[in-house]
TILO-407564 format. One line per field, with one value per residue (C-alpha): residue in three letters; x, z, y; residue number from 1. Coordinates in pm, 1 decimal. Each point is the difference from the previous one (the first is absolute). Layout:
TILO-407564
code <- c(ALA ...)
X <- c(X ...)
Z <- c(Z ...)
Y <- c(Y ...)
pos <- c(NUM ...)
end
This chain:
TILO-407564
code <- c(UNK UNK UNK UNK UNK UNK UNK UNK UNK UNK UNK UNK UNK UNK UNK UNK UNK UNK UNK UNK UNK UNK UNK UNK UNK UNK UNK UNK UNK UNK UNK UNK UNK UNK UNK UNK UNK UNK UNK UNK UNK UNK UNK UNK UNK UNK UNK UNK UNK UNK UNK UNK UNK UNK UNK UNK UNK UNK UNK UNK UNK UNK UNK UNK UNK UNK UNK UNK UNK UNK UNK UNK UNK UNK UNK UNK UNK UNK UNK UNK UNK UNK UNK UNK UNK UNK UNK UNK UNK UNK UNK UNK UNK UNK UNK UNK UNK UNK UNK UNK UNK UNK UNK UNK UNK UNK UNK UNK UNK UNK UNK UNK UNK UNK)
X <- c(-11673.9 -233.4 -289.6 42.7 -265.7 243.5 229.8 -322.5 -86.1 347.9 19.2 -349.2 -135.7 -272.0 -127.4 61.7 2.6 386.4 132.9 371.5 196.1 391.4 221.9 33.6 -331.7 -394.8 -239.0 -387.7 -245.6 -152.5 -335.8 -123.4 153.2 33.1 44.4 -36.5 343.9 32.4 291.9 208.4 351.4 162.9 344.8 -66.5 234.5 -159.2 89.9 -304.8 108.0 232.1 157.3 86.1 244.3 381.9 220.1 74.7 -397.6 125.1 -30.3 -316.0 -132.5 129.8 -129.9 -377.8 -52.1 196.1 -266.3 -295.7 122.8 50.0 -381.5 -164.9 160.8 -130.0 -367.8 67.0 16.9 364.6 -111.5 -297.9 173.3 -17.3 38.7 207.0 -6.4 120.2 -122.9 160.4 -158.4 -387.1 44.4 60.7 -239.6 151.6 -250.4 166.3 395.3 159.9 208.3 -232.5 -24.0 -348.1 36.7 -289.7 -117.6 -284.6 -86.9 94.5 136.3 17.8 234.0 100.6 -181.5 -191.9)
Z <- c(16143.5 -70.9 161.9 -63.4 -184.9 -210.4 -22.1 -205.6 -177.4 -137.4 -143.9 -144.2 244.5 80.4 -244.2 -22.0 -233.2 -107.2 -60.2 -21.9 42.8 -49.1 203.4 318.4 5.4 -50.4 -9.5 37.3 39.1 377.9 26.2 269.1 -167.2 240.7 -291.9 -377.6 -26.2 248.0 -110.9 225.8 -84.2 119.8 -6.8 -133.2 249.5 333.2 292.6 270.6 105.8 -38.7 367.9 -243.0 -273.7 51.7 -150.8 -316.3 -65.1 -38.4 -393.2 -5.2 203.5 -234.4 -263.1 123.7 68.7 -356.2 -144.0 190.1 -84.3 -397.5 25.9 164.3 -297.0 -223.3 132.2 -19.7 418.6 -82.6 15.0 224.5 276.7 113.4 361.7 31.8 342.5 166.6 310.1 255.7 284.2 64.3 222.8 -303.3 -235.2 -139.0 -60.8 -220.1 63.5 -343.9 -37.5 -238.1 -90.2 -60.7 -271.0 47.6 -242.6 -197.0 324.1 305.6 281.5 363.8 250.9 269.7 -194.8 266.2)
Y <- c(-612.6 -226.3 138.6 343.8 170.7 256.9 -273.2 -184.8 315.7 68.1 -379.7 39.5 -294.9 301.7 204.3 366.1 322.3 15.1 327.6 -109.5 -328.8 -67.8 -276.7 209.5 197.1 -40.5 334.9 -48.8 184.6 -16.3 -150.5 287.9 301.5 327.3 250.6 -8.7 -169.3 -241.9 -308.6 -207.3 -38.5 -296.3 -145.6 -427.1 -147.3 -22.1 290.2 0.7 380.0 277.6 -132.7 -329.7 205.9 -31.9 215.7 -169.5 134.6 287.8 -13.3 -189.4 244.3 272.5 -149.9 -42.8 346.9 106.8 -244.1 166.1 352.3 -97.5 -192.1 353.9 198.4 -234.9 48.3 353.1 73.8 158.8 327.6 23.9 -224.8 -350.1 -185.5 -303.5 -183.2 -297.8 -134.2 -158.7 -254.1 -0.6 271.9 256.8 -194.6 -306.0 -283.6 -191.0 -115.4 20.7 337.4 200.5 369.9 169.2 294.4 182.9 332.8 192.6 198.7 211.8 -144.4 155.8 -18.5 -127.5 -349.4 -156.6)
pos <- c(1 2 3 4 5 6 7 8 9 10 11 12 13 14 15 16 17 18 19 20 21 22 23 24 25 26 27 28 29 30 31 32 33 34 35 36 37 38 39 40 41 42 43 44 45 46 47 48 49 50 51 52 53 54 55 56 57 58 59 60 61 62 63 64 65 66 67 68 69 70 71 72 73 74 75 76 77 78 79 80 81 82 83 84 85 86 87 88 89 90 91 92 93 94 95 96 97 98 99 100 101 102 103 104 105 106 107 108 109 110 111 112 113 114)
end
């Protein structure tokens, strides 16, 4: 999507701090972080929401939150516990409409969220 602003993050076109990068997903660091570990994790081919994924997503899905889980071990969250969240719609929080996953850690969180 050409004017999508994760869409121009993942190809570089906007900079940002890289945490991980392969062909099917970019990890950055977000630029208003809501706990010590606060990284996006987004899938590089365009999906506005989770309404958007079909079922042959299944594994890319699958794969995105095995990629979060390995990232939070590697920053050492394994142990003390880690929150990974996906919104869906405006309604629940989503301001920008490219799929992403925030993978947040380093301290408590309550619940219910907000």
């Amino acid at each position: 999507m050409a004017n999508c602003l994760f869409c121009k993050i993942a190809s570089g076109e906007i900079p940002s701090k890289q945490v991980y990068s392969d062909d099917r997903f970019y990890v950055f660091e977000d630029i208003n972080p809501q706990a010590p570990t606060h990284v996006l994790v987004i899938p590089r081919r365009h999906i506005a929401t989770l309404n958007d994924l079909t079922p042959e997503d299944g594994p890319l899905m699958g794969d995105l939150i095995l990629l979060a889980s390995r990232i939070a071990k590697e920053r050492g969250l394994g142990e003390r516990g880690y929150r990974l969240n996906v919104n869906c719609m405006e309604g629940a929080g989503q301001t920008v409409f490219h799929l992403h996953a925030h993978l947040l850690g380093g301290r408590a969180f309550s619940w219910p969220p907000g």
